[in-house]
C-alpha positions, 0 to 999 in steps of 0.5 A: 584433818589439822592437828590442832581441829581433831583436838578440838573435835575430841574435846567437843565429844567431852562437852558435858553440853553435849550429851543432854540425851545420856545424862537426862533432860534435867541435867540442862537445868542443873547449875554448872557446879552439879553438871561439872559434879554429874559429867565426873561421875557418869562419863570416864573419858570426861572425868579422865581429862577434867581430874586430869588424871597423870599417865606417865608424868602427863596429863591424861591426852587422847592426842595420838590415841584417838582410836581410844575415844569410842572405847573410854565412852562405850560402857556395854556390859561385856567388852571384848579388846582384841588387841596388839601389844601395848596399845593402852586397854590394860591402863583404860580398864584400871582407870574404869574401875577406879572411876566405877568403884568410887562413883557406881559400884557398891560391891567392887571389882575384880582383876584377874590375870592368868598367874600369881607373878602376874598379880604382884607385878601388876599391883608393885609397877603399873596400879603403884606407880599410877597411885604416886602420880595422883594424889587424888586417887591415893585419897581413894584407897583406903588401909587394907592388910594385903597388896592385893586387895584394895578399898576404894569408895563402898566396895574393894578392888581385888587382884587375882591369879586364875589359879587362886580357886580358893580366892573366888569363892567369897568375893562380891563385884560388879565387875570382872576384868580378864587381863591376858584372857589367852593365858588364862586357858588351860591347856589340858584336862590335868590344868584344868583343876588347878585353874578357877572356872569361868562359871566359879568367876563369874558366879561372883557377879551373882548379885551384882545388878551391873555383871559388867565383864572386860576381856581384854587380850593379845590373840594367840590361836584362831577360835581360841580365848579373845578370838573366838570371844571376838567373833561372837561380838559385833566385831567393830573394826578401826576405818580410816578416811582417805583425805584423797579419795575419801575411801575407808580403810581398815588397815588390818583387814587388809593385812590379813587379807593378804595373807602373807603376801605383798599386802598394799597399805604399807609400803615404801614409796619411791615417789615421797622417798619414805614407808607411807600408810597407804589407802586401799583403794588409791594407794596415797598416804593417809594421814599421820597418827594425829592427824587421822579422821577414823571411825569405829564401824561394826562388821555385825549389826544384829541385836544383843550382840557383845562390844568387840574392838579390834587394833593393831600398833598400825595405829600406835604413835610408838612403833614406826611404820619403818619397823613394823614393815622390816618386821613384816618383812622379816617374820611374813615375807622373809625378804630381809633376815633377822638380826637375831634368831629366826623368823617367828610369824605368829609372834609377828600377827599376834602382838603387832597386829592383834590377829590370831594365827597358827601354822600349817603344822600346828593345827590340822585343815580341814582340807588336809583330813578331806584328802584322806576320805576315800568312797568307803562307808562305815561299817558294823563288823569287820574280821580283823586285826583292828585297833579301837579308841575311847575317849570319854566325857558325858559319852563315849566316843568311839574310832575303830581302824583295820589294819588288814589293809595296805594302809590303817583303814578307818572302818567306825566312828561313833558315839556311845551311852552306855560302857557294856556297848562297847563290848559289842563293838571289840567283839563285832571288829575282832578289835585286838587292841583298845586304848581309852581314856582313863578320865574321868570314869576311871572306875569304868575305864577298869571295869572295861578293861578287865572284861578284856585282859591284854586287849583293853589299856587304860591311858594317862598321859604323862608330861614328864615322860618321853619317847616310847608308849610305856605298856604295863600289862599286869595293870593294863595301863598305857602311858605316854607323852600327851604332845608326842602322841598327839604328833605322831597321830597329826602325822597320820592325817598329814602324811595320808598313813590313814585312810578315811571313810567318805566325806558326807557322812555325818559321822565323818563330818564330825570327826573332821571338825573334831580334827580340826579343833586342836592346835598346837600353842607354846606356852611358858611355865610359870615357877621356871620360865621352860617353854613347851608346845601343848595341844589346845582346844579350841572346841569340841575334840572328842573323836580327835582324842579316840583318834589319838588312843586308836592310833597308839592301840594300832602301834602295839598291834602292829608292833607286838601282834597279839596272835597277828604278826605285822607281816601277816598284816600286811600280806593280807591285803583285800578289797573293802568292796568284797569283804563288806559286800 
């Protein structure tokens, strides 16, 4: 389509003439004054372009970014933005609650970004730098005794870090903004205190008659923060018309579809002498961005479903299509070398394509832990040595491993209600080590543990520590770095150093999945800048935690005995078939 008709096509979609039904039969009959008055009020993208409002020392333009268009006008109470970098949402949600906070809300907004540094960055460049160039909506601020707060019509926008609980607590709005959702997810259960929870934050809308919610993120793991929030939505993906064939394209669908092989959509051409953009499905240019007729087509369609948008800098006027295929090339294909550094593949899907992504050595497939079953099934005893692991939540989930085997057997998985059943089961499996979890039923945790002295350890995990497990027998507590451990028990499963009981077994199912929903995420820290890889949930985890604590339980075993010496273990070698009969 012609440039200079898309620009018209979009500013019809603004034509307050053209929205009888969302603004009511009487609006037709109002004087042009209060329609100009009405459409300000109630359409965003309307009173975007009519203030106009100035972005970067321009009037406010949705010339090359007409993927926006659909967005500015949707106004669902939840909105899910899974996105690439710098592709304009952070600036569309500051532009809504500065239009709602004048015209709708009485209560206010507020922004949430994942730290503190975050906030006062915010508020010192993009929100200040955006109030210079309108005079008008510095005429909306009014006076307040802090940077982080500020009055706009009847209510106050509000910035905040996650990590201020404190600042939560008495704050009224209508709306919540969740800006970089991925970060705002703690990575473990001693983070978890230090960050507000989503129930605390979203309590604040208690009595709001609007609840409106914003999610807006770069992805990082799949089923994890924006991801999952994603695919709960009705998950609405950008299509773009083929002038040739007419055929819809969605460019990043067809990215990930190739799954890190030559994919078809972006290439370069020898016929044209350039990288195109190409359709599916006859492989001729689409259009320029500009230019493009594309349309936002849901994938779901049931009812009560939330709004998710997903794009990539495929579609962003910014980035070349030149460099976005060099860095494919450099980060997915790995035909062409980095300039600097080396390849980084999840930088690449998350931030230019907006798609989540983990490698093959960070989070464990389900096939991989498949491989490891063989035809056994569980058992209720077993003569020993064994080593058992305890994690606890509202039960206590249970893993016990033989170790008489030529490989650490796993012979019980299950779940518990009460802690004296587990007295049952170290006896039941001559069980000669027990790790379980100190949190949060420490007091439990000790009771169990002095009903089995030198046998039962309670485990902390330790950040700051490296190397060996730490065994403090007088205190029967074992402590270690909660990563290393973690890959030390990730290795058991991929190395197949364990052996699993048959898969089908409900039990068994579940432990897999349990398995399957850890990954592991480099994260930054906030005062020093130190990066470090963590292990993230991205679901239930609990039997992958008593994996974890069976398998430093077995170390000590093997290691130190516990009347049983490792060759002794290892010479005592019997089939499953006759001991358990």
């Amino acid at each position: 389509m012609p440039r200079k008709k898309k620009i018209q096509r979009i500013k019809r979609t603004k034509d307050i003439y053209e929205k009888p039904k969302k603004l009511g039969r009487p609006f037709l009959y109002m004087s042009d004054e209060q329609q100009e008055a009405i459409s300000m009020q109630k359409c965003l993208s309307y009173w975007c372009l009519a203030t106009p409002v100035i972005l970067d020392g321009k009037a406010f333009s949705f010339n090359d970014h007409e993927y926006l268009v659909d967005i500015y006008d949707s106004d669902k109470n939840i909105e899910i933005y899974q996105k690439a970098a710098q592709m304009g949402f952070s600036t569309r949600v500051i532009l809504e609650s500065l239009h709602k906070c004048k015209y709708l809300y009485p209560n206010g907004v507020l922004y949430l970004f994942p730290s503190k540094t975050d906030v006062t960055d915010f508020s010192k460049s993009k929100f200040a730098r955006l109030m210079q160039e309108n005079p008008i909506l510095q005429l909306w601020i009014k006076d307040t005794d802090s940077a982080n707060i500020k009055g706009i019509g009847d209510g106050f926008f509000y910035f905040r870090g996650m990590r201020s609980r404190s600042g939560m607590k008495t704050i009224p709005v209508d709306l919540i903004i969740f800006d970089e959702y991925d970060e705002h997810m703690p990575t473990s259960g001693k983070e978890t205190k230090l960050y507000a929870s989503s129930e605390l934050v979203l309590e604040r809308l208690s009595h709001s008659r609007f609840k409106h919610q914003r999610y807006l993120s770069t992805p990082t793991l799949p089923d994890f923060g924006i991801n999952l929030l994603y695919q709960a939505s009705d998950q609405k993906h950008y299509f773009i018309k083929c002038q040739h064939c007419n055929t819809l394209t969605c460019l990043e669908e067809e990215f990930v579809a190739a799954e890190g092989q030559e994919q078809k959509v972006l290439y370069y051409s020898k016929v044209i002498g350039k990288v195109i953009v190409a359709c599916k499905k006859c492989g001729k240019e689409l259009p320029p961005i500009g230019h493009r007729e594309g349309n936002w087509i849901p994938k779901r369609t049931d009812k009560n479903l939330t709004s998710g948008w997903w794009i990539s800098q495929l579609h962003s006027a910014y980035i070349s299509s030149v460099n976005l295929l060099e860095q494919y090339e450099i980060h997915i294909l790995r035909t062409r070398k980095p300039t600097t550094g080396k390849p980084n593949p999840q930088e690449f899907w998350n931030s230019k394509i907006g798609h989540p992504w983990v490698s093959a050595s960070a989070r464990l497939a389900v096939e991989q832990i498949r491989a490891c079953c063989s035809d056994h099934q569980l058992q209720n005893y077993d003569s020993g040595p064994c080593a058992m692991g305890v994690d606890q939540g509202n039960d206590l989930h249970v893993v016990i491993i033989s170790l008489r085997f030529q490989k650490p057997t796993m012979l019980y998985i299950g779940i518990l209600k009460d802690w004296e059943e587990l007295d049952y089961y170290m006896k039941a499996f001559s069980v000669n080590c027990c790790v379980v979890d100190a949190l949060p039923e420490t007091r439990n945790a000790k009771g169990f543990a002095s009903r089995f002295p030198g046998k039962v350890f309670i485990n902390y995990y330790i950040d700051s520590k490296k190397g060996d497990y730490s065994w403090n027998e007088s205190e029967s507590i074992v402590q270690e770095n909660r990563t290393e451990s973690l890959d030390e028990s990730h290795m058991w499963i991929t190395d197949k150093e364990i052996i699993l009981p048959a898969s089908g077994i409900f039990e068994v199912e579940e432990f897999i999945k349990h398995c399957h929903n850890v990954a592991k995420k480099l994260i930054e820290d906030e005062t020093s800048g130190s990066k470090r890889y963590v292990y993230v949930r991205l679901g239930v985890d609990h039997f992958r935690h008593s994996f974890n604590y069976a398998c430093i339980a077995a170390t000590r075993v093997l290691r130190f005995g516990s009347g049983v010496s490792e060759v002794q273990i290892n010479s005592t070698m019997r089939s499953a078939e006759s001991d358990w009969g």
